[in-house]
C-alpha positions in Angstrom: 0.0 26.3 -18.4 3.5 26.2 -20.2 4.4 27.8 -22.8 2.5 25.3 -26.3 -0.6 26.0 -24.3 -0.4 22.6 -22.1 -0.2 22.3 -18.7 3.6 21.6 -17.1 4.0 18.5 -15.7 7.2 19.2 -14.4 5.9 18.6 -10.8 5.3 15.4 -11.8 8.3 14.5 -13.4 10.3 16.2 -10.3 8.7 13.8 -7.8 10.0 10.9 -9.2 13.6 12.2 -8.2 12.6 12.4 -4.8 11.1 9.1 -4.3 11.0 7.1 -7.7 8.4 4.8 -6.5 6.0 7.8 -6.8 6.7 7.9 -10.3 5.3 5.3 -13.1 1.9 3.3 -13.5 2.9 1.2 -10.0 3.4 -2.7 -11.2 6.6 -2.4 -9.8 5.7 -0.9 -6.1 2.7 -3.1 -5.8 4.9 -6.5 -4.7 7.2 -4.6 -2.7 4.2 -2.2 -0.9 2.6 -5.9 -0.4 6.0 -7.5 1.2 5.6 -4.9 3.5 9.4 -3.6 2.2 8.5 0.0 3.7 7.5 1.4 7.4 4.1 3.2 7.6 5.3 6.5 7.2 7.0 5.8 3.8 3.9 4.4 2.7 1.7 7.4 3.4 4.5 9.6 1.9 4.5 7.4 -1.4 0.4 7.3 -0.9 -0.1 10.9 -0.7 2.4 11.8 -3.4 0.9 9.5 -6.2 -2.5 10.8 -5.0 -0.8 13.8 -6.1 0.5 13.0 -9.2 -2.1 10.8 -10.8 -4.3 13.4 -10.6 -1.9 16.2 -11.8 -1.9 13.8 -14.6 -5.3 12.5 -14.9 -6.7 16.3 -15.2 -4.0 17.1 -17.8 -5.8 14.9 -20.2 -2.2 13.4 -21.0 -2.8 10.0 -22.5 -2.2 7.1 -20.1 -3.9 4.7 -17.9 -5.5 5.2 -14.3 -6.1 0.9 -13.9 -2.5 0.3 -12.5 -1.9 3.8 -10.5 -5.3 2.9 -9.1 -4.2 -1.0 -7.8 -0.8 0.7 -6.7 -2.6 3.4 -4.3 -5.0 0.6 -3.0 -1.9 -1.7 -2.3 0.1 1.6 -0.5 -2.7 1.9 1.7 -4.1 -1.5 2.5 -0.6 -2.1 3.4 0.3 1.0 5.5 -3.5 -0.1 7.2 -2.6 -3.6 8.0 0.7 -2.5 9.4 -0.9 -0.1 12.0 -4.1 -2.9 12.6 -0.6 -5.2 13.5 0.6 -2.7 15.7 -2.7 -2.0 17.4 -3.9 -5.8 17.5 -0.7 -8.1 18.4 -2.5 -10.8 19.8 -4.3 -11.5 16.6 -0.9 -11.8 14.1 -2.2 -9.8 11.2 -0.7 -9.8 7.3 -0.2 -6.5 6.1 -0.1 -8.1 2.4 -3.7 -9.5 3.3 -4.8 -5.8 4.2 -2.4 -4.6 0.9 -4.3 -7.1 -1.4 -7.8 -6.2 0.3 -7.4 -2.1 -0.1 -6.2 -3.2 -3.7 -9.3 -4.6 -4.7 -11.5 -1.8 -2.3 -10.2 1.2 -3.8 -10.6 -0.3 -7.6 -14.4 -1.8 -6.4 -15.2 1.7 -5.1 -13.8 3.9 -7.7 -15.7 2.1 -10.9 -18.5 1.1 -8.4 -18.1 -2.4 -9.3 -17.9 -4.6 -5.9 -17.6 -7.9 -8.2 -15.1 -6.6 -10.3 -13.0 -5.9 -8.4 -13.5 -9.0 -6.0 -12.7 -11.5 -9.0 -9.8 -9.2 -10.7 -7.6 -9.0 -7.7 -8.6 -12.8 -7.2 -7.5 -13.5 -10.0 -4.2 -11.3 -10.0 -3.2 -12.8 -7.0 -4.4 -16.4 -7.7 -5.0 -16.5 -4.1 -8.8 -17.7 -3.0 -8.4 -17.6 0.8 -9.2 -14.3 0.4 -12.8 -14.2 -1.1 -14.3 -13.5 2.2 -12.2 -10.3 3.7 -12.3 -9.2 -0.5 -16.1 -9.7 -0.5 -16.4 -7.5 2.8 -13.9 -4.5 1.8 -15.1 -4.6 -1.7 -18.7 -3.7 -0.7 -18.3 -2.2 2.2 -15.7 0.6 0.2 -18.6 0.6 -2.7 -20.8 1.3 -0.4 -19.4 4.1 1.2 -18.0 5.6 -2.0 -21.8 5.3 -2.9 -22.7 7.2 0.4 -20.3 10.4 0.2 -21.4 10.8 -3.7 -18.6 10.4 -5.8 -19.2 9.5 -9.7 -17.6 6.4 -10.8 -14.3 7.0 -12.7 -15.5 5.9 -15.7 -18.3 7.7 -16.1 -16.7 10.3 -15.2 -14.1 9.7 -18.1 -16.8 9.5 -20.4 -18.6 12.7 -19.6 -15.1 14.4 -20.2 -15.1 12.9 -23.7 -18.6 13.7 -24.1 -18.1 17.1 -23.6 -15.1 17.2 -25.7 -16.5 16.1 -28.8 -19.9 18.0 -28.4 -17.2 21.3 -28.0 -15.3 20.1 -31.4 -18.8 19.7 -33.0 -19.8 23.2 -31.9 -16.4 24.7 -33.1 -16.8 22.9 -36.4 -20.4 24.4 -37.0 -19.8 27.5 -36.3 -16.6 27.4 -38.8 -18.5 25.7 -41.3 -19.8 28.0 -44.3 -23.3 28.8 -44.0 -24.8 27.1 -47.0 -22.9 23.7 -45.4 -24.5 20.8 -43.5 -22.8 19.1 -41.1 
């Protein structure tokens, strides 16, 4: 905690000097992840460390947006995927920005537990429909698994935390009403 009784995000704001594209909501990294711009190991570094920091950030109840960090760690890893799959399977000349736009629209499908949503946004996003068959097959099959290991979807998770919020503001505000008082 710092010292107004909210948590530091110093960490946070420190990574960013050591590799800026760890930093910020990720519309920027998502193209050049995609172009396949870095080398695996760069990717997983960048992966790792937003992991990191968008859930040093998440937990802090800081206001801000999970939807792009969300696409841009999908992209890092889709990417850093396809890159090995190319390694590992020459013969069959594999995209890495097919495997980047795929583990876009996985990670999003799996983490709201919405296969079809996230099949038509990243359709959409990348106006690109060649890819409705490998989208329709990562998208479910990541749903699916995230369904398997147990996980809550993000946003009901999100909304239990507000739940929870407000029913501990009501509680404070009853017990500091006066006692002839309705609330």
């Amino acid at each position: 905690m710092g010292t107004n009784g909210r948590r530091d995000r110093r960490p946070v704001r420190y990574s960013g000097l050591i590799e800026p594209e760890a930093a910020g909501g990720g519309f920027n990294l998502i193209p050049i992840a995609a172009a396949g711009n870095f080398g695996v190991g760069l990717l997983l570094f960048i992966f790792i460390t937003r992991v990191v920091t968008t859930l040093l950030c998440f937990s802090s109840g800081a206001p801000g947006g999970i939807f792009a960090p969300m696409l841009a760690l999908g992209t890092l890893l889709g990417t850093a995927f396809g890159m090995a799959a190319a390694v590992l399977f020459p013969q069959y000349h594999l995209e890495a920005g097919t495997f980047a736009i795929a583990g876009m629209g996985a990670l999003m499908a799996a983490s709201v537990r919405a296969p079809l949503t996230g099949i038509v946004l990243v359709l959409e996003m990348t106006d690109n429909y060649q890819l409705i068959l490998p989208m329709i097959i990562t998208c479910l099959g990541a749903t699916l698994l995230a369904q398997f290991l147990g996980g809550k979807p993000l946003y009901s998770t999100i909304l239990a935390r507000t739940l929870a919020k407000q029913d501990a503001e009501q509680a404070a505000k009853s017990q500091n009403a006066p006692a002839g008082e309705n609330t």
